[in-house]
KOLPAVEX-38142 format. One line per 3 residues: number of its first residue (from 1); their letters; for each residue x, y, z of C-alpha. Coordinates in steps of 0.05 Angstrom, whole numbers, plus 5000, padded with zeros to 4 digits. Example, Ala and Ser with C-alpha at 12.3 -4.5 7.8 and 13.67 -1.06 7.14 Angstrom:
% residues 2
1> AS> 5246:4910:5156  5273:4979:5143
***
This chain:
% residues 535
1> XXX> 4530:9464:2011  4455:9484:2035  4449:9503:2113
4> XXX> 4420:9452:2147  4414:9482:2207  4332:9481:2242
7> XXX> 4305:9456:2179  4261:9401:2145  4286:9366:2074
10> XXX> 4224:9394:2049  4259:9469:2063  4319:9438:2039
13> XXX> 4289:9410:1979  4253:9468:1960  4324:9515:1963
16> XXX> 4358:9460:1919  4314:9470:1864  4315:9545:1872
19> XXX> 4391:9534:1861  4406:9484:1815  4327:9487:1776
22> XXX> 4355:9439:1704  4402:9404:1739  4405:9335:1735
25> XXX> 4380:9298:1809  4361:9232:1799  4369:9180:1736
28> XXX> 4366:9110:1727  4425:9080:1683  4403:9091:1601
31> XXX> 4407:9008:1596  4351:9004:1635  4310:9060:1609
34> XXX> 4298:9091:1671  4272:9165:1690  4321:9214:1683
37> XXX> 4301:9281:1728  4324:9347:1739  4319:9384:1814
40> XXX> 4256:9413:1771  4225:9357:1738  4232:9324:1808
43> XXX> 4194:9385:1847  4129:9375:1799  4129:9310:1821
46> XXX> 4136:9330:1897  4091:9382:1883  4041:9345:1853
49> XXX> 4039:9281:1907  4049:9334:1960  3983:9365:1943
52> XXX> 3940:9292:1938  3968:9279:2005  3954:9343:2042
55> XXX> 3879:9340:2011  3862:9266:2029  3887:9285:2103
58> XXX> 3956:9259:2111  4010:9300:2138  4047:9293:2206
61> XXX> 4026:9230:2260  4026:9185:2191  4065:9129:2156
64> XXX> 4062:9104:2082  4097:9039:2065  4124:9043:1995
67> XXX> 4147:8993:1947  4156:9022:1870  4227:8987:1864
70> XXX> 4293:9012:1863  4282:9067:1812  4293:9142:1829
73> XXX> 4215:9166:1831  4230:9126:1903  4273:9189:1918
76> XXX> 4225:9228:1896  4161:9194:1932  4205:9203:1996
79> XXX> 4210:9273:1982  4137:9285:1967  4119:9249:2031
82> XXX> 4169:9290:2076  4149:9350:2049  4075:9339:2069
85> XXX> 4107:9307:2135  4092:9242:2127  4145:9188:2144
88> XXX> 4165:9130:2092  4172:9063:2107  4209:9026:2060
91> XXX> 4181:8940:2040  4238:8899:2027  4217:8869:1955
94> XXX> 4252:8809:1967  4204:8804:2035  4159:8736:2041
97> XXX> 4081:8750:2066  4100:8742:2133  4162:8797:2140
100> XXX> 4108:8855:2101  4055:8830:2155  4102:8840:2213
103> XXX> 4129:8909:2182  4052:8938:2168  4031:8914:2236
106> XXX> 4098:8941:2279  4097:9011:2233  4017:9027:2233
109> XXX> 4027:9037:2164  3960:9081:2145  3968:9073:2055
112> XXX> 4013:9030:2006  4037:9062:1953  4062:9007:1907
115> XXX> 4063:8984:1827  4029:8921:1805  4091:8880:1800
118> XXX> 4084:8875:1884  4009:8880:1897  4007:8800:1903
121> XXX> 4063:8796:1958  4035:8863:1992  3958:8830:1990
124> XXX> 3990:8774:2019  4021:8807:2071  3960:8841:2089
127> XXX> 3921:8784:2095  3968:8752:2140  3963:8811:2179
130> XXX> 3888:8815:2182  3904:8887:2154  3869:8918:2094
133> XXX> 3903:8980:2081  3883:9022:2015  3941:9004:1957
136> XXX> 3956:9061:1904  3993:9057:1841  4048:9111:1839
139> XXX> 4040:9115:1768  3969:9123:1764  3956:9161:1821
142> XXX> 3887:9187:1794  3869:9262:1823  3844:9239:1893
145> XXX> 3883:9186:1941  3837:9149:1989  3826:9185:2055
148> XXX> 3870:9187:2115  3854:9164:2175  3835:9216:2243
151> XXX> 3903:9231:2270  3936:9297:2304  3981:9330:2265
154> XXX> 4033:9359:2306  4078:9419:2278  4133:9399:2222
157> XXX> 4193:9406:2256  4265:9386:2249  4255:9322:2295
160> XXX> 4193:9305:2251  4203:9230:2233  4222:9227:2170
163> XXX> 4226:9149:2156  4219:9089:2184  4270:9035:2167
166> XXX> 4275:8960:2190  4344:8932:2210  4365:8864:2236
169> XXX> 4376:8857:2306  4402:8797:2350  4336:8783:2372
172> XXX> 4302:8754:2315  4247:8807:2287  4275:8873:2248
175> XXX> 4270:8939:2291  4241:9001:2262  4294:9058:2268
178> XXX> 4250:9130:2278  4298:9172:2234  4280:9256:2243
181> XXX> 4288:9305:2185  4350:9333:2223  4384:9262:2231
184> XXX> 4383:9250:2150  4406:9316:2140  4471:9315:2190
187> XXX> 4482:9237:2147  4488:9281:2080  4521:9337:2119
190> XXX> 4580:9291:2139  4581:9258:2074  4606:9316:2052
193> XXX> 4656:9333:2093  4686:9266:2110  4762:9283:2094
196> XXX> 4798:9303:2031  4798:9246:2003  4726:9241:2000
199> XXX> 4719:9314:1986  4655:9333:1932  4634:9391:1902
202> XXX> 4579:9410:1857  4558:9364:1801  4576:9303:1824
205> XXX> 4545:9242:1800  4547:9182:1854  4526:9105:1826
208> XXX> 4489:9068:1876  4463:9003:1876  4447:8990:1945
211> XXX> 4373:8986:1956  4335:9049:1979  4313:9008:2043
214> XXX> 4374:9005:2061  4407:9089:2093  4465:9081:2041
217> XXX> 4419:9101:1989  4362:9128:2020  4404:9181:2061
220> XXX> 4477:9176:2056  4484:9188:1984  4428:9215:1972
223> XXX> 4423:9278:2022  4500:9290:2003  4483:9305:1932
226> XXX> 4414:9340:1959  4461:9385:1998  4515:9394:1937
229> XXX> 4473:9398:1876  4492:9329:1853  4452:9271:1822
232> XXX> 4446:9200:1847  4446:9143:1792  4408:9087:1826
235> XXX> 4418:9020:1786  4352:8972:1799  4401:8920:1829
238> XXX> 4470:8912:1819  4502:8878:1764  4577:8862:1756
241> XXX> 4563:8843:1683  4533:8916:1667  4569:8961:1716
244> XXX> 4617:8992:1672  4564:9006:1616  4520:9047:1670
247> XXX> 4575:9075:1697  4595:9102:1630  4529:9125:1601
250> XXX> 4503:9155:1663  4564:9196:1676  4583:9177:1753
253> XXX> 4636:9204:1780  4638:9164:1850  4606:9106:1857
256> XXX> 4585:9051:1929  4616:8986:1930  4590:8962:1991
259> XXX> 4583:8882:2006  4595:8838:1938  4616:8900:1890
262> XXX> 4697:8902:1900  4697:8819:1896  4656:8822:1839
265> XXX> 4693:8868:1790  4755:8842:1804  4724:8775:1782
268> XXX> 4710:8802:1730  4765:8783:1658  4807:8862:1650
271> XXX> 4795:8893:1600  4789:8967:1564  4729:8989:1605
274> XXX> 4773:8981:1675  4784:9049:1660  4749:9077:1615
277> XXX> 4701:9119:1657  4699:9185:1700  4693:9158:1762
280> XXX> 4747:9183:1820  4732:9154:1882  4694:9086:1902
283> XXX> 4659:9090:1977  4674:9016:2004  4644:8986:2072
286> XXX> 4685:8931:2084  4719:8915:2025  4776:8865:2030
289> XXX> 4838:8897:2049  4879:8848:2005  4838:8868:1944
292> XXX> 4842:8947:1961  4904:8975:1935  4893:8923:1869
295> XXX> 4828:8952:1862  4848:9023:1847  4912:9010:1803
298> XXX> 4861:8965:1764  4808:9015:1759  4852:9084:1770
301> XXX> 4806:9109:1821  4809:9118:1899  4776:9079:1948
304> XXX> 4753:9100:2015  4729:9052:2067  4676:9080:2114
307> XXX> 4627:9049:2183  4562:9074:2195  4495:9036:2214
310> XXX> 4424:9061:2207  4420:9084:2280  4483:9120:2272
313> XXX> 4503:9140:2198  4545:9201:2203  4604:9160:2176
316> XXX> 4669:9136:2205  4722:9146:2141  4792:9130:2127
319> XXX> 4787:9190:2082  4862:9225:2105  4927:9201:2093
322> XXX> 4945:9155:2120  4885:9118:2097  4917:9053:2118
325> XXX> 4880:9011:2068  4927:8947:2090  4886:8946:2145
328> XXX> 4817:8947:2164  4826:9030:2187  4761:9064:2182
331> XXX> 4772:9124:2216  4781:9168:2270  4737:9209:2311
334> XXX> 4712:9277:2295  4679:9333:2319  4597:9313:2342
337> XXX> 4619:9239:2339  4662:9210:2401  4682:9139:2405
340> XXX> 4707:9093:2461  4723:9013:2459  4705:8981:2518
343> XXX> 4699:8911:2550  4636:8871:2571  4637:8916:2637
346> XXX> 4635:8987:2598  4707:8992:2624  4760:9032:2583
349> XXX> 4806:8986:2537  4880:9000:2525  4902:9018:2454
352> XXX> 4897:8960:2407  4857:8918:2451  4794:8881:2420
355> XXX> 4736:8913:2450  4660:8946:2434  4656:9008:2386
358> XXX> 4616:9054:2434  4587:9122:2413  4556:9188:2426
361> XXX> 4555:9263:2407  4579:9289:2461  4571:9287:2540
364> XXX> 4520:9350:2538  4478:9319:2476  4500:9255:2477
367> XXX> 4447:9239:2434  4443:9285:2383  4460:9260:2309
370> XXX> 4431:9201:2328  4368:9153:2306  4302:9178:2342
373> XXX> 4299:9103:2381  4260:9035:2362  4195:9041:2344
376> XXX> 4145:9009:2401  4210:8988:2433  4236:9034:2484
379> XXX> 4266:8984:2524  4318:8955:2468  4316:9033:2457
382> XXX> 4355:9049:2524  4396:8981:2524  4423:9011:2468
385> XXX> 4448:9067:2510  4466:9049:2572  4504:9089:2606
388> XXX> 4502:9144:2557  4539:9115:2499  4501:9083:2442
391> XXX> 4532:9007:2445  4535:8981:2365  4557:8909:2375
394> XXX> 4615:8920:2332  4689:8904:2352  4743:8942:2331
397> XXX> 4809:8962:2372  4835:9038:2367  4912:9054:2356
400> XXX> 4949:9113:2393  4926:9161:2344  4859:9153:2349
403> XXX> 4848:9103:2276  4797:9056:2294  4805:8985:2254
406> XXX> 4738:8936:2248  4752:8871:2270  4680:8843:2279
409> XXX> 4605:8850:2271  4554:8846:2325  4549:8769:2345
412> XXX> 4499:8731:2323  4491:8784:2254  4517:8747:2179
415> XXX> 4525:8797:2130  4514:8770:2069  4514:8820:2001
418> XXX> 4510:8874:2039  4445:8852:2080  4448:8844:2155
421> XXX> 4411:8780:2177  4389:8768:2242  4413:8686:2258
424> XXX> 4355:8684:2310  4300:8693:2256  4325:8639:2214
427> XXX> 4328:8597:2283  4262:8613:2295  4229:8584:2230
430> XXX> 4272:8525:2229  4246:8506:2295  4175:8503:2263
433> XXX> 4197:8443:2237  4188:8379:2279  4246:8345:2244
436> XXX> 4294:8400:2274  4310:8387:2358  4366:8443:2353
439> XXX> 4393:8492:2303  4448:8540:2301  4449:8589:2255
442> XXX> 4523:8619:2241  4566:8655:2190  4606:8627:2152
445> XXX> 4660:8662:2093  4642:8671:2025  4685:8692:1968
448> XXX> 4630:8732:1928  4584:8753:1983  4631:8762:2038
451> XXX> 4589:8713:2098  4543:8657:2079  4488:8629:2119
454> XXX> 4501:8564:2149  4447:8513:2192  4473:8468:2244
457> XXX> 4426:8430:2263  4413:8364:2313  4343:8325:2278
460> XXX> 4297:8301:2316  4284:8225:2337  4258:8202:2279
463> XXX> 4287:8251:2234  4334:8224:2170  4390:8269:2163
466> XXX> 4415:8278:2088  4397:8311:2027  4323:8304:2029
469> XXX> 4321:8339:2097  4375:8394:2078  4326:8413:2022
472> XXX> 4269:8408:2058  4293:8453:2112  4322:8503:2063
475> XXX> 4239:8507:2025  4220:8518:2089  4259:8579:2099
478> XXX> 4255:8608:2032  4185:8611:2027  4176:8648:2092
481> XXX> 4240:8694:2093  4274:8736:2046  4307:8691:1997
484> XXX> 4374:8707:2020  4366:8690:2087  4358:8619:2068
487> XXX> 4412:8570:2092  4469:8560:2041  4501:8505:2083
490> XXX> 4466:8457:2123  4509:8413:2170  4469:8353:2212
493> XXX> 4505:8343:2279  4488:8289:2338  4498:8352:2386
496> XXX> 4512:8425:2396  4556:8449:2448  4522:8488:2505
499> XXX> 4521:8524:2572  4505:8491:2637  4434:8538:2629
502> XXX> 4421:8503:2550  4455:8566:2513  4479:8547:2450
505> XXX> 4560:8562:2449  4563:8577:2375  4640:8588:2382
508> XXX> 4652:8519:2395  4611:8478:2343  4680:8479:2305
511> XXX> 4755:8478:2329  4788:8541:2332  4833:8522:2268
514> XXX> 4778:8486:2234  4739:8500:2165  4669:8489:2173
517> XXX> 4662:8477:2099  4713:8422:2110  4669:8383:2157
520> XXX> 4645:8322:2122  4575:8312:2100  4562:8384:2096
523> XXX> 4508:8403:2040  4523:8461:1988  4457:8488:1973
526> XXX> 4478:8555:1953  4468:8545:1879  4397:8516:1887
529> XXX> 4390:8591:1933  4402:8638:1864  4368:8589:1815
532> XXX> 4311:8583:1864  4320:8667:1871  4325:8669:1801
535> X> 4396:8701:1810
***
């Protein structure tokens, strides 16, 4: 593994291709005909983007927003634009004008890079944001990129920012996570060295079809085989239906299953393929533990569950035996990573008690390892860690050995395919809608994506509650938000439950033994959601 140790993935970068030069790095799947590069074909590409930025006048201080899909020259763009020291912010394609207006305003975003597939949603987004920010192709760059804007240019340096990424947060609007070249770095680092069971060595070939706005790809898999000499196989999106033909023809040896992927294959009819393939180990984030121990005798591989967020992704793993799969184990603390589980107070809970996942490096850098803070928020920034100890929402209990087990996500979070989805933007732009006097937005189980969204919601006087309104309310949201953050369920109520202040008690809309898809006169929109996504 490269030394990481007071340097920049450009430095890193360049001593990978030094030492692995033909090597494959980065490939699409052959089924979708997608660019397969070596470490070197990769560097003329860094090289070559490197150089238009540093002549235009970009370099530290800036931000590019990039959307070019979920295709491998992403990796490479990212490396180009670190290199040169310029941090990448990630668009969500499945964003609506009004999320890309809110991330260019929020990040300062100074160029698009882009293809033409997206320049109608990104000039969209602009305008809504009274923005007009130069757009360039990434495949026809030409020999001269627009020039930058005035802006210091501090030294490069380890804590450089290195990208910018957007995560769901209880309080409606995504928060940009500063992540430094050191943080990504320490992510692949650990990735590495998670236990035995997770243990790598040169040459691998990891599958991943998470998005690369999301860290799993961007970071976690991808600095581990930066640091190993590996190659990451990024699918465009994932697809049960194809998964065992790109695993096949791209060679993978490990692959991510995070969100739908373990439900999904095992859907799927047997047959020959279930193991006919190379892969070893699967990298799960809260796969079912019923379907854990089926899913490697099916597939002969092993699968390792792991925790990590975007403001702290050096990974939790159950990667030791015992792995514990029965459960929800995902580790133990390590070395640069300790972990308490506390009540409401910050007070110390007893082993196996429910309580809040709390975190730091240690008490001398406690927050070392670590993201960089919220971007133009550095008030959520030190809520975070009060008291010292980054809070992350989650609940899990810890045994006497020190195995932590998930029980919960942060409140008021659904995690639906893998996406984190804030309940108080949904809220938000249902309220724009004078037939709606309340809403609750909740979470609700879903066999194939894991959670579901699901609208409670009181109309107002006047209003007709049925089918007519449910749909209504559901265009409504998918035009303005990503399309998965539309409601799947919509329930009309005479009244939500609430505090003696008008809080919304979303714990008791339903009785503690009762299905909410049981209630009568719910509405199942969730196959109008993919034939409207075009799923």
């Amino acid at each position: 593994m490269i030394e990481i140790a007071g340097r920049t993935i450009g430095a890193v970068f360049a001593e990978a291709v030094t030492r692995h030069g033909e090597a494959d790095f980065l490939m699409a799947p052959p089924r979708v005909g997608g660019a397969r590069l070596s470490y070197d074909d990769t560097a003329a590409i860094v090289s070559r983007w490197a150089a238009l930025l540093r002549a235009a006048g970009y370099g530290t201080g800036h931000r590019i927003a990039v959307q070019i899909g979920n295709r491998p020259e992403h990796l490479a763009l990212k490396l180009a634009l670190n290199t040169a020291g310029i941090s990448i912010v990630p668009i969500n394609p499945d964003y609506r004008p009004g999320e890309v207006a809110y991330l260019l305003e929020d990040s300062d975003a100074v160029l698009i890079v882009t293809e033409p597939a997206h320049v109608p949603a990104i000039r969209a987004g602009m305008f809504e944001a009274g923005r007009d920010l130069p757009l360039v192709m990434f495949d026809e760059p030409g020999s001269a990129l627009p020039p930058a804007p005035a802006a210091a240019h501090p030294p490069l340096s380890p804590q450089s920012e290195a990208s910018l990424l957007y995560t769901s947060g209880t309080t409606g609007r995504p928060k940009g996570c500063i992540l430094s070249h050191e943080y990504e770095l320490m992510i692949g680092e650990r990735y590495l060295s998670a236990g035995p069971l997770m243990a790598m060595g040169e040459g691998e070939r990891v599958l991943n079809p998470l998005p690369l706005y999301h860290l799993n790809a961007a970071a976690v898999s991808f600095m581990g085989m930066l640091l190993a000499g590996g190659c990451q196989i990024q699918q465009p999106r994932f697809s049960a239906r194809n998964w065992w033909q790109d695993v096949r023809e791209s060679g993978a040896t490990i692959v991510h299953c995070l969100g739908i992927v373990v439900p999904a294959l095992m859907a799927l009819p047997p047959g020959p393929e279930d193991r006919d393939h190379r892969v070893r180990l699967a990298i799960s984030a809260g796969a079912d533990p019923s379907q854990h121990r089926a899913f490697e005798r099916r597939f002969g591989l092993e699968l390792v569950e792991i925790w990590g967020m975007t403001e702290m992704c050096r990974i939790l793993a159950s990667a030791e035996e015992p792995s514990l799969p029965e459960t929800r184990a995902i580790g133990r603390p390590f070395p640069g990573l300790e972990v308490r589980v506390v009540d409401a107070a910050d007070r110390d809970l007893p082993p196996g008690t429910p309580g809040e996942m709390i975190l730091r490096h240690s008490a001398e850098t406690p927050r070392h390892g670590f993201f960089s803070g919220y971007l133009n928020k550095p008030e959520a920034t030190e809520a975070a860690w009060r008291g010292g100890w980054f809070h992350t929402g989650d609940t899990v209990t810890q045994d006497e050995t020190g195995m932590i087990f998930f029980v919960d996500r942060a409140k008021n979070i659904i995690r639906r395919a893998g996406e984190n989805i804030a309940a108080a933007e949904i809220e938000a732009c249902l309220h724009e809608r004078g037939e709606v006097a309340q809403v609750a937005v909740i979470a609700v189980p879903d066999p194939m994506r894991e959670e579901e969204v699901m609208a409670c919601i009181v109309p107002a006087a006047g209003a007709q509650p049925g089918p007519e309104l449910a749909r209504a309310l559901f265009d409504h949201v998918f035009t303005r938000l990503a399309y998965y953050k539309a409601p799947g369920w919509v329930l009309f109520l005479d009244e939500l439950p609430v505090t003696g202040t008008q809080k919304v008690l979303k714990h008791r809309i339903f009785g503690p033994d009762e299905d909410p898809l049981a209630r009568p006169g719910i509405h199942d929109l969730r196959e109008l959601k993919r034939r409207e996504a075009g799923l």
